[in-house]
C-alpha positions in Angstrom: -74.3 18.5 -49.9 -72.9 19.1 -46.2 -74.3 17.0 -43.7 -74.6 17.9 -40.0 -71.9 16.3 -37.5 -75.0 15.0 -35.4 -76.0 13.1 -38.6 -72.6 11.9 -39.5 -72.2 10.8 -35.4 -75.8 9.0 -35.8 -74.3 7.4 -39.2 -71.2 6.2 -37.8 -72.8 4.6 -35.0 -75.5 2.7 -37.0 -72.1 0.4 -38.4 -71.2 -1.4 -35.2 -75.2 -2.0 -35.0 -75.5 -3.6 -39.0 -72.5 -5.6 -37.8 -73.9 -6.8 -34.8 -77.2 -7.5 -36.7 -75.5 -9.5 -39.1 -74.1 -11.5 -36.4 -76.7 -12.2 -34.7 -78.8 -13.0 -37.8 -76.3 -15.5 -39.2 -75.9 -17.5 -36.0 -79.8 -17.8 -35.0 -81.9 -17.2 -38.0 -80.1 -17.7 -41.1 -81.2 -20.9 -43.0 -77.8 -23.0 -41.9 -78.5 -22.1 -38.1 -79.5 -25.2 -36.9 -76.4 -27.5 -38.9 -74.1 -27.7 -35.9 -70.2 -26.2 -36.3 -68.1 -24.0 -34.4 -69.7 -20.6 -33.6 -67.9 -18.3 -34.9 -67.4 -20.0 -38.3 -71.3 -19.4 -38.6 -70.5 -15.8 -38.2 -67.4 -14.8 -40.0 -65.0 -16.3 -42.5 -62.0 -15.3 -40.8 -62.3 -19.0 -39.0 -61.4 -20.3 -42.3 -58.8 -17.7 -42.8 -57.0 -18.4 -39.7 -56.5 -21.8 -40.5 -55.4 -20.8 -44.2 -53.0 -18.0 -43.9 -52.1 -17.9 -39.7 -51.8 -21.7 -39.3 -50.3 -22.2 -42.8 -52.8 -24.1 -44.3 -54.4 -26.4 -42.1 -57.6 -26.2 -43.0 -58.3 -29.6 -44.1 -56.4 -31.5 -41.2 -58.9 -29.6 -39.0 -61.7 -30.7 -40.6 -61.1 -33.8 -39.8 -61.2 -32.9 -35.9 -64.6 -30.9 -37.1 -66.6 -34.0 -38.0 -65.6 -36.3 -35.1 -67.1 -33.5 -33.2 -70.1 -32.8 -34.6 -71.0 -35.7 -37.3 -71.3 -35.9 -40.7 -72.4 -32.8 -42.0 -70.6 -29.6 -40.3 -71.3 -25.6 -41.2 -67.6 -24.3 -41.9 -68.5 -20.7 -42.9 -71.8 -18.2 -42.5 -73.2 -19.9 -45.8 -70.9 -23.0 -46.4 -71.1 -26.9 -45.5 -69.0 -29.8 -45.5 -69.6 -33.5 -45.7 -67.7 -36.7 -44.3 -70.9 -38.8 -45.5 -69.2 -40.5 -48.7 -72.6 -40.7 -50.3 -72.4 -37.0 -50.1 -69.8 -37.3 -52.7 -71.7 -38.3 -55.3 -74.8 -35.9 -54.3 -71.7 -32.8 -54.9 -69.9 -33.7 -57.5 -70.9 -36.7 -59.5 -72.4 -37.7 -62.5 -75.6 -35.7 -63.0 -74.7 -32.9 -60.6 -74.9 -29.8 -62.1 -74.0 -27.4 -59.2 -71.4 -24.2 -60.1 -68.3 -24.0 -59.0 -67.6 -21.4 -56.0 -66.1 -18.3 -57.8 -64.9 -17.2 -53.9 -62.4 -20.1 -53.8 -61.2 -20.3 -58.4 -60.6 -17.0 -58.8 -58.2 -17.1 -56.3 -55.8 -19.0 -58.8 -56.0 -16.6 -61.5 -57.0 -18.8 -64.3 -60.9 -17.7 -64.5 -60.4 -18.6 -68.3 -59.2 -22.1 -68.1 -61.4 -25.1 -67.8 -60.3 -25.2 -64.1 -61.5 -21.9 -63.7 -64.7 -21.5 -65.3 -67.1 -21.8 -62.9 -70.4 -21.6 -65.0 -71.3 -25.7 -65.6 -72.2 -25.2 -69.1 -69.3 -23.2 -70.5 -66.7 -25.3 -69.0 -68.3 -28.1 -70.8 -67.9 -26.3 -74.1 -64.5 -26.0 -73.1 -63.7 -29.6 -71.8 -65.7 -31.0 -75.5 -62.6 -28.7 -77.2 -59.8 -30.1 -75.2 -61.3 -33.4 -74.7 -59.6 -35.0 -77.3 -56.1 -34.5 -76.5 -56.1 -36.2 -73.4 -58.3 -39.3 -75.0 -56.7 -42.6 -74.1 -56.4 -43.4 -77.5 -54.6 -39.7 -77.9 -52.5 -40.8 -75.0 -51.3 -44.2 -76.2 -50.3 -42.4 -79.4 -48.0 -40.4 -77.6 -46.8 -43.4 -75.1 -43.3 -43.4 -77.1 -43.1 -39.5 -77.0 -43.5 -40.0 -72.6 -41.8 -43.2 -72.3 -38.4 -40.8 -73.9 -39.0 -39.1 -71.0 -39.1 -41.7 -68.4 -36.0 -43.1 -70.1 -34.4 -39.4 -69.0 -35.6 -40.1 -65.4 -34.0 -43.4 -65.7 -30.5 -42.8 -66.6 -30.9 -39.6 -64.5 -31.2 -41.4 -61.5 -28.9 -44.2 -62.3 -26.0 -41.7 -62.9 -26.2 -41.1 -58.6 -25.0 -44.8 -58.7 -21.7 -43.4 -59.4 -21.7 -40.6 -57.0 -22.5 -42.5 -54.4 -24.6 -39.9 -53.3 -29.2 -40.3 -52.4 -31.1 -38.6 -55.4 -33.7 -36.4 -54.4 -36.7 -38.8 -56.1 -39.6 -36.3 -55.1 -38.1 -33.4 -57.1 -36.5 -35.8 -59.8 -40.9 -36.9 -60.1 -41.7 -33.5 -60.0 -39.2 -33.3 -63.3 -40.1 -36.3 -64.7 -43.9 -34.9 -64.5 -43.1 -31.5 -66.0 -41.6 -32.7 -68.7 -44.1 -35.2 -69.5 -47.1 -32.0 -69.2 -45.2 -29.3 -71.2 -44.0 -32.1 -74.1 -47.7 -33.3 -74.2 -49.4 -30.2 -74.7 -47.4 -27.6 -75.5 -44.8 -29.6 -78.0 -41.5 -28.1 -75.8 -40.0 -29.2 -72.7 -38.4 -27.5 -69.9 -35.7 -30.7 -69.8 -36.0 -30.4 -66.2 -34.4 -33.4 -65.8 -31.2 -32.0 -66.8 -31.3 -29.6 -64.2 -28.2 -30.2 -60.9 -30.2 -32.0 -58.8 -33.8 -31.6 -60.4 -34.4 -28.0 -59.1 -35.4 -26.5 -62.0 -36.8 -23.1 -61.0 -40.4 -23.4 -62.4 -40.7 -26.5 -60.2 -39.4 -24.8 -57.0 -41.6 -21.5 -58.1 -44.6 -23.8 -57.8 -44.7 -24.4 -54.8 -43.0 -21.3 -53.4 -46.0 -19.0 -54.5 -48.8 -21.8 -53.7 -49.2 -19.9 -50.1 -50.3 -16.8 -52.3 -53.5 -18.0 -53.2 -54.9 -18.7 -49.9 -53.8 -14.5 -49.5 -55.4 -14.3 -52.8 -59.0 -15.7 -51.8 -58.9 -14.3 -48.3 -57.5 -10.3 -49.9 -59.7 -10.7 -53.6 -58.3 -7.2 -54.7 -54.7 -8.6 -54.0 -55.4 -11.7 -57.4 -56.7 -8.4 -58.7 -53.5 -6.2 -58.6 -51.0 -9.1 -59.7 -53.4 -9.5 -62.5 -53.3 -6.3 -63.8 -50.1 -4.6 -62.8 -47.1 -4.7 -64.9 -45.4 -7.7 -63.8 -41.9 -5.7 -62.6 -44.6 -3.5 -59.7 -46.4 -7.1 -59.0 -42.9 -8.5 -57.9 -41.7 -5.4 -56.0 -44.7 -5.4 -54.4 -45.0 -9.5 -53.7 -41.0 -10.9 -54.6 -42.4 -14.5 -54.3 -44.8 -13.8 -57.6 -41.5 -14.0 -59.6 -42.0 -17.6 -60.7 -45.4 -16.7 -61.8 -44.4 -14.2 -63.8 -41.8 -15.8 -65.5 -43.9 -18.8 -66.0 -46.2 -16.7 -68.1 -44.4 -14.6 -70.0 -42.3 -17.8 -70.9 -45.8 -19.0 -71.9 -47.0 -16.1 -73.5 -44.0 -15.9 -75.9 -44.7 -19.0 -77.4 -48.6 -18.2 -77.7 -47.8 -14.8 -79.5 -45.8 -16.9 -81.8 -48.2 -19.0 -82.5 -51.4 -16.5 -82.9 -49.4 -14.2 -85.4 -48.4 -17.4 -87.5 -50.7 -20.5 -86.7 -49.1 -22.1 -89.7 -46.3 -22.7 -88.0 -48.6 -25.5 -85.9 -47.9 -28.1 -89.1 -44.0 -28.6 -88.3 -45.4 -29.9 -84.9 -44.5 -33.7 -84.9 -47.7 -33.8 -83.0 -50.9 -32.6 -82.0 -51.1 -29.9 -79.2 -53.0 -27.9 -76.9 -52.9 -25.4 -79.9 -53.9 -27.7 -82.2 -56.9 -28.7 -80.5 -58.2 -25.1 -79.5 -57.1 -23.6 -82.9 -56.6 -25.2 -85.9 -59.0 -28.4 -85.2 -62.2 -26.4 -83.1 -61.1 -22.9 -81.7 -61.9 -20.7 -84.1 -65.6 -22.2 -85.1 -66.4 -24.3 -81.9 -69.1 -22.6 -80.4 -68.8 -21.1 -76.8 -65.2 -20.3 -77.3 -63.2 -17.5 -78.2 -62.4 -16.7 -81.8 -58.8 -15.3 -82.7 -60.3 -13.5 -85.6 -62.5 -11.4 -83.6 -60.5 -10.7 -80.2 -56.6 -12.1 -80.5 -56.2 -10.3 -76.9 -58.9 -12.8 -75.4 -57.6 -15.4 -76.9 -54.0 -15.1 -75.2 -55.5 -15.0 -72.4 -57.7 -18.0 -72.8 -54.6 -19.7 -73.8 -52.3 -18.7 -70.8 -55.2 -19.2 -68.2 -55.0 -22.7 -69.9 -51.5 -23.7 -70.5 -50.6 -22.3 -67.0 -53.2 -24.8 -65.2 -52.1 -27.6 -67.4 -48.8 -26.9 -66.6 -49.2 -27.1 -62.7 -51.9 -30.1 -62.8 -50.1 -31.9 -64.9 -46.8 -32.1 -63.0 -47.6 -31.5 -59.3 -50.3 -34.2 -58.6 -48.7 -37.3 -60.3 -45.6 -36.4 -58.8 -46.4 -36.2 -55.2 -48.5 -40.3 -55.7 -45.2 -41.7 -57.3 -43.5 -39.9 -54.0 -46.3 -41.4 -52.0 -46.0 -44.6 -53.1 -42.2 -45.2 -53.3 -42.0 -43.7 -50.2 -44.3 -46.4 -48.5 -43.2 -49.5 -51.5 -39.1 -48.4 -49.7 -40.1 -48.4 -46.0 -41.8 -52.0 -46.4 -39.6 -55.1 -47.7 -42.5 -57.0 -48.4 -44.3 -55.0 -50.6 -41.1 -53.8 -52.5 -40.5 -57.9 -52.8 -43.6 -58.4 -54.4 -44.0 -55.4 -56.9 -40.3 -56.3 -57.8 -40.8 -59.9 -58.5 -43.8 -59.5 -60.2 -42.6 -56.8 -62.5 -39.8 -59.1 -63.0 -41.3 -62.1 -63.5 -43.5 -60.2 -66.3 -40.6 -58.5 -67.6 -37.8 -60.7 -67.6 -35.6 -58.7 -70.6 -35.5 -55.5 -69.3 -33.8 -54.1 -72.5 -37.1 -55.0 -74.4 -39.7 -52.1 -73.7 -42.8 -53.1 -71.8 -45.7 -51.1 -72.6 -48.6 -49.1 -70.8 -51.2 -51.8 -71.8 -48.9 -54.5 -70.4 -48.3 -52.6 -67.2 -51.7 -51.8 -66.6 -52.7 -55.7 -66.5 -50.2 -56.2 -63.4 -52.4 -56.4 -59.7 -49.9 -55.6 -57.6 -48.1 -52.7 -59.8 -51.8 -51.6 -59.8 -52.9 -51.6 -56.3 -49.8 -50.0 -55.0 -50.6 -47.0 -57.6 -54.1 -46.6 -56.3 -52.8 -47.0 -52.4 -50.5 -44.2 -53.9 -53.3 -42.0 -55.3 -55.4 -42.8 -51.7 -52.6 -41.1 -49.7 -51.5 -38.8 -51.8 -55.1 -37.6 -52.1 -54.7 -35.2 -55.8 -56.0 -32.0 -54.4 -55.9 -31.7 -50.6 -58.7 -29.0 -50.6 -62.5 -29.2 -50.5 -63.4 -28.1 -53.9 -66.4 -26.0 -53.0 -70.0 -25.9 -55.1 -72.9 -23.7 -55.5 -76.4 -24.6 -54.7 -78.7 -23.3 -56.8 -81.9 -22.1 -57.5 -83.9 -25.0 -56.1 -82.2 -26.6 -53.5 -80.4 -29.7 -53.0 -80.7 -32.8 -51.0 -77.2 -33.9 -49.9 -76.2 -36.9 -48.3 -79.9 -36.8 -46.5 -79.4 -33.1 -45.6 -81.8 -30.6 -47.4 -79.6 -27.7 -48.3 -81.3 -24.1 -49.0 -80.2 -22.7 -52.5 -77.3 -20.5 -52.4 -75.4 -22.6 -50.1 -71.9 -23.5 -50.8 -71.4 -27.4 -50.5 -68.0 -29.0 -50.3 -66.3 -32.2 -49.6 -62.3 -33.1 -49.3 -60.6 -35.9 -50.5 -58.8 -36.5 -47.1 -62.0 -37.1 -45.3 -63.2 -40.0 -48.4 -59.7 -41.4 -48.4 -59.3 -41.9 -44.8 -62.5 -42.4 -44.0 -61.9 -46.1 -42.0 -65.5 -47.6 -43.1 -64.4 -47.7 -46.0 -60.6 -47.9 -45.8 -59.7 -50.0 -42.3 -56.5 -48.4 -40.7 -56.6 -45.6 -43.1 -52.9 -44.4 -43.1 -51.2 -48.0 -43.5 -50.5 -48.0 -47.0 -52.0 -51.5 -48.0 -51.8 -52.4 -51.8 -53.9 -55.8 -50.3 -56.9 -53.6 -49.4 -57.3 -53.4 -53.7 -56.6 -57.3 -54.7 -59.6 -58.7 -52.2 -62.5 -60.1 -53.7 -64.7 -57.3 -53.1 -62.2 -54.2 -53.5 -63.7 -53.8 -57.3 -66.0 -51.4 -55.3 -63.6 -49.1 -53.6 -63.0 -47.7 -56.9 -65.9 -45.7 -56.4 -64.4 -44.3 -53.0 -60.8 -43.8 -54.7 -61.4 -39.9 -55.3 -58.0 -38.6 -56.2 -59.3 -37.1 -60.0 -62.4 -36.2 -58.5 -65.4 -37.5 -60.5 -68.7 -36.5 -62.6 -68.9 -34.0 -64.9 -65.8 -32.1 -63.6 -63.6 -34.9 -63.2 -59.6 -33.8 -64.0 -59.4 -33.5 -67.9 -55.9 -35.2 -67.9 -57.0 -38.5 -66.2 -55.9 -40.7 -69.0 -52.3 -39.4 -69.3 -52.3 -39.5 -65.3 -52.6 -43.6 -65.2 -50.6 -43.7 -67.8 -47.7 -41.5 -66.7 -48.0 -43.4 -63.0 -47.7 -46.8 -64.8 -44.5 -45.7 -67.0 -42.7 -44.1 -64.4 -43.2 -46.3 -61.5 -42.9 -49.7 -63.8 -40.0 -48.5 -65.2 -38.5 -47.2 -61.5 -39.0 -50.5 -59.6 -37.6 -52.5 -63.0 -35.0 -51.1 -63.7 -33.6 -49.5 -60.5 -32.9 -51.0 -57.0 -33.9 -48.4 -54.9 -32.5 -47.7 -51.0 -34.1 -45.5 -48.8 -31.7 -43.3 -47.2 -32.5 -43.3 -43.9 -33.6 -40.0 -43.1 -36.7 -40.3 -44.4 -40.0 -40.4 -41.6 -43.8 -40.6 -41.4 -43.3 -37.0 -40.2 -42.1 -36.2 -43.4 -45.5 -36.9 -45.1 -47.2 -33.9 -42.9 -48.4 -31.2 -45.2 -49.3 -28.0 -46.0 -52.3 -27.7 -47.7 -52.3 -25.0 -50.7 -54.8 -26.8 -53.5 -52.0 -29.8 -53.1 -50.4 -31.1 -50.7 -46.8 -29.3 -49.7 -44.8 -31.4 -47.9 -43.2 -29.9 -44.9 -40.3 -32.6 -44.1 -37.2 -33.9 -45.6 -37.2 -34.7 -49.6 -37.7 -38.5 -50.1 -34.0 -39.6 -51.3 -32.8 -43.0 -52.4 -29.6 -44.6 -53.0 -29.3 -46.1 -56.6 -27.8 -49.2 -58.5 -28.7 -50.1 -61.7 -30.6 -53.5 -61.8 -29.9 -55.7 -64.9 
């Protein structure tokens, strides 16, 4: 059919008319109209891109300057909301919310598949009841010996600068320690990053050199599309900084098609795995999840969706709070003097192995982990919810169904009602008589139904490696080191922009 150029003029000029209608609608008579927030976020989401891809990821340092502006509840996007109420926090997220996850903002990782990724409510509980069990606390304190080898690595690691009389880089040497410790634990093989020159083992420095891809990825959808479906040799011509990705999962992948075309080979594990758990114990009857018998293809994927998110949760989070909180514990004499003398005076022989349990039971060791967790924050971005159907009433606010609801970690942690002079690090503000209740406020695993899978290993993990640290070590900062260091970018977590935390070394007897 040939149309006429008159209709073809008349169609072409109807587009600057549906766009101009759409403005209008969405800044006077959509249903978030009368929630206050900068104008043009209520019209186009290119206000949120800016801040994501042209200003590198500032997004939630500027919501901060959002809410002192206009209050407690602040329209961020033509259908999205943010909170700075902390009672909010539980209407979003916690126990007995039921609100999806944002499939705008997870699919932008590429692990749809994973328990991170699923974004119905009810089919990532399927998935968290399979996986549930390997990161149990009793599951955990099973495998205390199996992560305490590997805090023994970091240790002598660390020790060995003693000698070279040269500062260890102790936020990449965590960032080892942690990768380790997640690839060990559920996939029964290590990378031995520790044993890499000066703890840059490529998969940790690929981390965070493709983070700033999935802000691209969310913003440019058929761009997560293309890297997931090219062959990975046109995926890195085409973006060079996917290379860590890549080799990541076909590193992955290997092991997985090992392990689907022989799952016997599971029983000379010395432990139970991620495999374990999904296949041999519950994958291939549990209801809800995919079954190697019928669709081996899915289940790879399933599998690498999952290891890969284990893999980067696992090691990037509890590494930046240990880098958090020896940072602050090093730039303070008082508070290194008492988490040293009291992990001292409980530890007197420091050749005799103290345990989790034991660590755990310390106050001050305790306190400076959470002030640790506070500033360090987990994930640095507003993980974003789904209205639905009916409607939701959120911290006071009725929100229309449809609507997506967020609210970040940042704005709970610093909020200064709660936490007075937010950004001192304080391990006091957690050993007052009241301070039981900022537990509830202390945010960094999120909490509810969706709260991080791996919380149990996390404590655990900070205990070991920071009790062991401040033990066993006598730690220097070396002087380079700056508040301005701590200013980050935020991708998911937060990336650091300044100088490396480094410490001198000796070996404390």
């Amino acid at each position: 059919m040939e149309y006429s150029p008159q209709i073809v003029s008349a169609a072409l000029a109807l587009i600057p008319l549906l766009f101009l209608t759409r403005i209008f609608y969405r800044a006077l008579f959509h249903p978030l109209a009368s929630i206050p927030g900068p104008r043009i976020a209520a019209v186009t989401s290119l206000y949120r891109a800016y801040y994501d891809i042209i200003r590198d990821g500032q997004w939630s340092e500027h919501l901060h300057d959002l809410h002192a502006r206009y209050g407690t509840v602040v329209r961020v996007g033509p259908n999205e909301l943010h909170f700075s109420d902390p009672n909010a926090f539980a209407d979003i997220y916690g126990s007995g919310s039921n609100h999806t996850k944002d499939n705008h903002m997870y699919r932008c990782f590429g692990s749809s598949e994973s328990v991170f990724g699923q974004t119905d409510f009810y089919q990532a509980q399927k998935r968290r009841q399979a996986l549930g069990p390997l990161f149990s606390r009793r599951a955990t304190l099973k495998l205390e010996k199996e992560l305490q080898k590997h805090v023994d690595a970091l240790i002598a690691r660390l020790a060995a600068f003693e000698a070279k009389k040269t500062a260890a880089d102790l936020h990449l040497a965590f960032r080892s320690v942690t990768l380790d410790i997640i690839t060990s634990y559920c996939f029964g093989q290590s990378f031995n990053a520790l044993q890499h020159p000066s703890f840059a083992h490529p998969v940790a420095i690929s981390m965070d050199a493709t983070l700033h891809l999935c802000w691209v990825f969310k913003h440019i959808p058929f761009l997560r599309t293309l890297v997931d479906t090219c062959p990975p040799s046109i995926g890195m011509a085409l973006m060079p900084k996917t290379k860590g990705y890549f080799d990541q999962a076909a590193q992955l992948g290997g092991q997985i098609d090992e392990i689907l075309d022989n799952p016997m080979i599971m029983q000379e594990a010395e432990y139970d795995t991620m495999y374990h758990f999904f296949i041999t114990k519950q994958g291939d009857s549990k209801e809800g999840l995919p079954k190697i018998s019928e669709d081996k293809a899915k289940v790879k994927k399933w599998l690498l969706h999952e290891g890969l998110n284990l893999r980067f949760a696992g090691s990037e989070t509890i590494g930046n709070a240990c880098t958090i909180a020896t940072f602050f514990v090093l730039r303070d004499p008082k508070i290194k003097f008492k988490l040293e003398k009291e992990l001292k005076d409980a530890w007197p022989d420091v050749d005799a192995p103290l345990g989790y349990e034991a660590l755990e039971r310390l106050p001050y060791l305790t306190a400076v982990i959470k002030e640790g967790l506070r500033l360090s924050y987990g994930t640095v971005t507003p993980m974003p919810r789904l209205v639905g159907s009916s409607g939701s009433i959120v911290g006071g606010v009725a929100v229309p169904p449809g609507t997506t609801i967020a609210m970040g970690h940042t704005i709970m942690h610093r909020n200064p009602d709660i936490f007075p002079d937010p950004l001192r690090f304080s391990p006091e503000r957690w050993l007052q008589g009241d301070s039981a209740t900022l537990d509830r406020y202390l945010v960094a695993f999120s909490k509810g139904p969706r709260i991080c899978l791996g919380i149990n290993l996390a404590w655990c993990e900070l205990y070991l490696i920071l009790g062991n640290l401040f033990r066993k070590l006598s730690l220097t900062d070396d002087g380079h080191s700056s508040l301005e260091d701590l200013h980050f970018r935020e991708y998911f977590i937060p990336l650091y922009r300044g100088h490396h935390l480094h410490a001198h070394v000796q070996k404390r007897d």
